[in-house]
C-alpha positions as CSV (number, residue, x, y, z in Angstrom):
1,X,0.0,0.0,0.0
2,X,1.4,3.5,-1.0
3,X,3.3,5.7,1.9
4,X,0.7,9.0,1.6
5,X,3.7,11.7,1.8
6,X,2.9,15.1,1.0
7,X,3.1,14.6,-2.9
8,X,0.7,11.9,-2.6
9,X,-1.3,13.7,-0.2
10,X,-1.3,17.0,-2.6
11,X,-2.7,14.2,-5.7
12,X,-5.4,12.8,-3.1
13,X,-6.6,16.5,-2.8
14,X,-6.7,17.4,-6.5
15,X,-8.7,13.7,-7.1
16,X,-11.0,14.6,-4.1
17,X,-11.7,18.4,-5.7
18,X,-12.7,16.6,-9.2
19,X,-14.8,13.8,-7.3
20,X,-16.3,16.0,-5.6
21,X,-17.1,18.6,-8.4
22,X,-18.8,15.9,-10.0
23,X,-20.1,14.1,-7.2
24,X,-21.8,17.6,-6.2
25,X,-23.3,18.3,-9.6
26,X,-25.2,14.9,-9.6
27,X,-25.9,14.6,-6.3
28,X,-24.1,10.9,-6.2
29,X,-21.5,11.7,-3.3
30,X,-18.1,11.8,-5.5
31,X,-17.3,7.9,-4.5
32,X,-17.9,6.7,-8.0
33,X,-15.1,8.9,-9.2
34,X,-13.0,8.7,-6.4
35,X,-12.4,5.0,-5.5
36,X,-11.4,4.6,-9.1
37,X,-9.0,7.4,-8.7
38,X,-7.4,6.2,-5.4
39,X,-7.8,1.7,-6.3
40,X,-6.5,1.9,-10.1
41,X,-4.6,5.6,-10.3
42,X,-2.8,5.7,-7.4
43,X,-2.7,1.9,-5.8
44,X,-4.4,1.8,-2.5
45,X,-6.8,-1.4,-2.0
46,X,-10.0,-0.6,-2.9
47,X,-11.1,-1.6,0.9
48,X,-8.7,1.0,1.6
49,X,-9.9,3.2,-1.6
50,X,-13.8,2.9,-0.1
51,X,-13.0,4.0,3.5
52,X,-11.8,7.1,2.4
53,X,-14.3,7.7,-0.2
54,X,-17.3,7.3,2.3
55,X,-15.3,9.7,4.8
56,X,-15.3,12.2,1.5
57,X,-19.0,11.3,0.8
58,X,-19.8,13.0,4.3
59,X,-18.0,15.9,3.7
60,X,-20.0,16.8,0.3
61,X,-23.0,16.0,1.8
62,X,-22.4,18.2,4.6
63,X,-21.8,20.9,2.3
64,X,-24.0,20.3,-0.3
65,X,-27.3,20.1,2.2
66,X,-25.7,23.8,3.6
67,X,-25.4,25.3,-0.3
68,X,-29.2,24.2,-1.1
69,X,-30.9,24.9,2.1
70,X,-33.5,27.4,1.4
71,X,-34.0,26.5,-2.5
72,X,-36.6,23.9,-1.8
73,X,-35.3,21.0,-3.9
74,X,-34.3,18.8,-0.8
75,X,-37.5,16.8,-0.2
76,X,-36.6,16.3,3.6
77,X,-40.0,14.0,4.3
78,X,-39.4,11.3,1.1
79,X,-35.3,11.4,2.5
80,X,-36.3,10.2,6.0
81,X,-38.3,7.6,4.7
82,X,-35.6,6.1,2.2
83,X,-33.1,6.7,4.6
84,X,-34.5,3.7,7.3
85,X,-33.6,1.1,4.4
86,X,-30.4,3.0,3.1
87,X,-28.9,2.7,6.9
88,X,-30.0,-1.0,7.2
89,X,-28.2,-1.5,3.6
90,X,-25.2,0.2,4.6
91,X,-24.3,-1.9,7.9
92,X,-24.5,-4.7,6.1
93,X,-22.6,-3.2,3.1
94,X,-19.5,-2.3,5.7
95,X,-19.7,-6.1,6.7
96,X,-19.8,-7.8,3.8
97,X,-17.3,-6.2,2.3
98,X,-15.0,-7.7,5.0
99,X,-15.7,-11.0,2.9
100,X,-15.4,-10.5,-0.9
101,X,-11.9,-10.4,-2.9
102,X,-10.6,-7.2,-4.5
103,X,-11.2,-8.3,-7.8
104,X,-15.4,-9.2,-7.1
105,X,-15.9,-6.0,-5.7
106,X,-14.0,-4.3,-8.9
107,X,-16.7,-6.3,-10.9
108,X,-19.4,-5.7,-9.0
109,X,-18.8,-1.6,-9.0
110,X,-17.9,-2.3,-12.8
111,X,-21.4,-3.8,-13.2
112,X,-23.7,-1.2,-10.9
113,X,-22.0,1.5,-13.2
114,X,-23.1,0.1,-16.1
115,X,-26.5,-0.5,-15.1
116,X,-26.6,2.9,-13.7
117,X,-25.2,4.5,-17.1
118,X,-28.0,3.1,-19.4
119,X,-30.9,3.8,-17.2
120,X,-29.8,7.7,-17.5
121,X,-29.4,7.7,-20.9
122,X,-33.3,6.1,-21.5
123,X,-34.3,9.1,-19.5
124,X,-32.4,11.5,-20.8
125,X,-35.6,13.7,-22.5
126,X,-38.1,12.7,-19.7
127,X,-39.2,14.8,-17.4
128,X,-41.2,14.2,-13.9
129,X,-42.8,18.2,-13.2
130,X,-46.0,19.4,-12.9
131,X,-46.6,22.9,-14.4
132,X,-49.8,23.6,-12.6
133,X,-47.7,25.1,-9.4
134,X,-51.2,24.5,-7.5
135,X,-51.2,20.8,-8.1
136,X,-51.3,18.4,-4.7
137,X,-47.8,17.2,-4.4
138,X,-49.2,14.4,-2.4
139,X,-47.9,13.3,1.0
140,X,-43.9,12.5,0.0
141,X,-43.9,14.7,-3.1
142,X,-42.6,18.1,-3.7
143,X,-42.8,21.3,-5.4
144,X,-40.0,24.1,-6.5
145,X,-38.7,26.8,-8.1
146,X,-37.2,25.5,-11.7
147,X,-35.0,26.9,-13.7
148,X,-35.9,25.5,-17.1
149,X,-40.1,26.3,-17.0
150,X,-38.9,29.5,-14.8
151,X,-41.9,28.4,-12.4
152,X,-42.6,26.4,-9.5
153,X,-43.1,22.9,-10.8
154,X,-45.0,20.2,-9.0
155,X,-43.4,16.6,-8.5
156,X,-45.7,13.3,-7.2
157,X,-43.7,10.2,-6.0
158,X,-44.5,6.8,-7.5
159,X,-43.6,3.3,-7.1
160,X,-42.6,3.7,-3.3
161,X,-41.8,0.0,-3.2
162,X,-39.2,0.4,-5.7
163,X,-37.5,3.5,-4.4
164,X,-37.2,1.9,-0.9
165,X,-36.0,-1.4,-2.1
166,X,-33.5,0.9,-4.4
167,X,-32.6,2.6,-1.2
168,X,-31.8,-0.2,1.0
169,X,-29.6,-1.4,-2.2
170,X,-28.1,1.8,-2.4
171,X,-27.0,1.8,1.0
172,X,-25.3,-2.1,0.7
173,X,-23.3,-0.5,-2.4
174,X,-22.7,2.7,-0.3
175,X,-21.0,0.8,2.3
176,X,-19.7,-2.2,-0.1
177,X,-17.9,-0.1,-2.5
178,X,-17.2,3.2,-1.0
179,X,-19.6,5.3,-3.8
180,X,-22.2,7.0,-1.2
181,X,-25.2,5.3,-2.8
182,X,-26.6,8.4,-4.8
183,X,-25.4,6.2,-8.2
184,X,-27.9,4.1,-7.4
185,X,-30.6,6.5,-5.6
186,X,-30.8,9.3,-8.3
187,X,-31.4,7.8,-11.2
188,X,-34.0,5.4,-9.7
189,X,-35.3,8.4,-8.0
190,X,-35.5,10.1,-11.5
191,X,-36.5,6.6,-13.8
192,X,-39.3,5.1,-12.0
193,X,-40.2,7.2,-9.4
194,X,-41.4,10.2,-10.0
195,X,-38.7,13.0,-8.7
196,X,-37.0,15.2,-11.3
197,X,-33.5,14.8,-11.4
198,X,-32.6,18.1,-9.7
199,X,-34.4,17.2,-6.5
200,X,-33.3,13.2,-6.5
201,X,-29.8,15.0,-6.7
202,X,-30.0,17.7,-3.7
203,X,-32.7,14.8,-1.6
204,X,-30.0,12.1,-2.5
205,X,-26.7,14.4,-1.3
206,X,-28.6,14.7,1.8
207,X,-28.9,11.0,2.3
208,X,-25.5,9.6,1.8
209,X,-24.1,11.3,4.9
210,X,-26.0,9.6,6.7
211,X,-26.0,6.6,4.6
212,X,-21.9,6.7,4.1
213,X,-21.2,7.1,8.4
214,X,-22.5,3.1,8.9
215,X,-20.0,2.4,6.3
216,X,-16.8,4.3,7.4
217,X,-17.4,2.9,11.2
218,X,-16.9,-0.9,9.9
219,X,-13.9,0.7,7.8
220,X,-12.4,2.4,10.5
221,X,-13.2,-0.3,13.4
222,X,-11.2,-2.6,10.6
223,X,-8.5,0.0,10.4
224,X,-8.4,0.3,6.9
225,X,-9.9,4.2,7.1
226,X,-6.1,6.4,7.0
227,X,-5.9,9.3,8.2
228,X,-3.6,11.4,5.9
229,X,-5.6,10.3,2.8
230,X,-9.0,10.9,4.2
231,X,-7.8,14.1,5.6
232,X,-6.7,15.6,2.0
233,X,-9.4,13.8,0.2
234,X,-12.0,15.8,2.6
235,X,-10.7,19.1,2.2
236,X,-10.5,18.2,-1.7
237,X,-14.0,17.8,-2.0
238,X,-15.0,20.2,0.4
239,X,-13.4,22.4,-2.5
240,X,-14.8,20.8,-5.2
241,X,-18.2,20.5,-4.1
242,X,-18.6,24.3,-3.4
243,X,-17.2,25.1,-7.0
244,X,-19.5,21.7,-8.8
245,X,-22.7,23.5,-7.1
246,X,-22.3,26.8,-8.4
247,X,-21.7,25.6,-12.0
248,X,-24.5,23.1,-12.2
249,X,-27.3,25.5,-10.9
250,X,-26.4,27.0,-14.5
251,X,-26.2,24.0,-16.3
252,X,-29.4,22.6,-18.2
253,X,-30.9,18.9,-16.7
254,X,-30.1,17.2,-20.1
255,X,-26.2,17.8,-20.1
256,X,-26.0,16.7,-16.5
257,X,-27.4,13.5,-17.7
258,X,-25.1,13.2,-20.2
259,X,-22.3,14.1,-18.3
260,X,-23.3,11.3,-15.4
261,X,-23.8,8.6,-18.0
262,X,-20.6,8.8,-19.7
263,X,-18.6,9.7,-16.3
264,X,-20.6,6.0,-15.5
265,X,-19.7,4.4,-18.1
266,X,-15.8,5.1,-18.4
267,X,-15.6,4.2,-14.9
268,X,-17.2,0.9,-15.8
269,X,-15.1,-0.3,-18.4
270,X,-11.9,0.5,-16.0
271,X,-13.3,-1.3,-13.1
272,X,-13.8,-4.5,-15.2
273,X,-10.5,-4.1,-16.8
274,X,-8.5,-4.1,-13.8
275,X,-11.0,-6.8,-12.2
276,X,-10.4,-9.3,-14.8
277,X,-6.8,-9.2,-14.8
């Protein structure tokens, strides 16, 4: 395992500004970027690799839940709900992990990606908003300010099944693979279930802190969480996330869909590479 000297430590914080960037724009925690980063670009294990990811994923939800307070695009009652079956996916995540070989869990993130990258791109000129800003959101649904219609839009939730089995999924993948669970949770969220992809993205970013802490306490308790890495990865994406929140507010929903998919989908293809070797 590398030696994180202060080189190393200065290339953690660069890859934890980009994750988290990213990770801020689409509401999916940075993880997905980031354990790539630290397991096939700079070496670490990708037990190792996750740890610090999920310590990273509590940092940009911590500041992206600050930077959209007030805009009404967190639907705090629907988060609450999914978030009983994200914890209760994420304990066992940090668990099982314990069990599985490098190489599966380089698959298995490989294949989640995938999955992940062609649901957004089925999507990718659907919309779930209401016009009629006096609409009944229903009990777990939502209504705010859009940028696109330049209205208040109306959202209804759907399929609550799926988005809570999705959630407790979300939270074994948080936990297995280091990625925060928002992969998973937004573009269910936005596919089957009603919420438009700006609010899955802010609801989501408020979940995974919550969801990624299970996670990085089996990590730690396991001593695979290190210090010095987490410690520049954090203050990269603390960095990152400030600067990927003002740039997607201005960004229209269809090229954040793009952007997710093929981020997804490059990040696939290396995970398989290096699993199958």
């Amino acid at each position: 395992m590398p030696v994180v000297t202060p080189l190393l430590a200065a290339v953690i914080f660069a890859a934890g500004a980009f994750a988290g960037g990213l990770g801020a724009s689409l509401g999916i925690g940075g993880g997905v970027f980031l354990v790539p980063l630290l397991n096939l670009g700079l070496g670490f294990p990708i037990t190792v690799a996750a740890a610090v990811s999920l310590a990273t994923v509590i940092a940009t939800s911590s500041s992206v839940t600050a930077g959209r307070a007030g805009k009404r695009l967190m639907n705090f009652r629907l988060g609450m709900v999914l978030e009983v079956a994200t914890a209760a996916g994420s304990v066992l995540g940090g668990i099982t992990a314990q069990l599985l070989s490098q190489a599966t869990l380089q698959i298995l993130f490989g294949v989640v990606t995938m999955l992940v990258a062609i649901v957004t791109i089925r999507r990718l000129k659907q919309r779930n908003v209401i016009l009629d800003p006096d609409a009944h959101p229903g009990r777990l649904g939502g209504r705010y300010h859009e940028e696109e219609s330049g209205g208040v839009v109306v959202y209804r939730i759907r399929r609550m099944p799926v988005a809570l089995a999705a959630s407790f999924v979300a939270g074994n993948v948080s936990s297995l693979l280091g990625i925060g669970g928002g992969v998973i949770k937004v573009p269910v969220l936005n596919a089957w279930c009603g919420v438009p992809l700006r609010a899955a993205a802010a609801t989501s970013a408020f979940m995974i802190g919550v969801t990624a802490t299970g996670g990085a306490i089996v990590y730690y308790g396991n001593g695979q969480l290190l210090p010095e890495a987490a410690a520049a990865a954090v203050l990269g994406v603390q960095l990152g996330s400030w600067l990927g929140l003002k740039v997607s507010a201005r960004v229209p929903v269809r090229y954040l869909k793009v952007l997710l998919a093929v981020v997804l989908v490059v990040v696939a293809v290396l995970m398989f590479v290096r699993g199958t070797r």
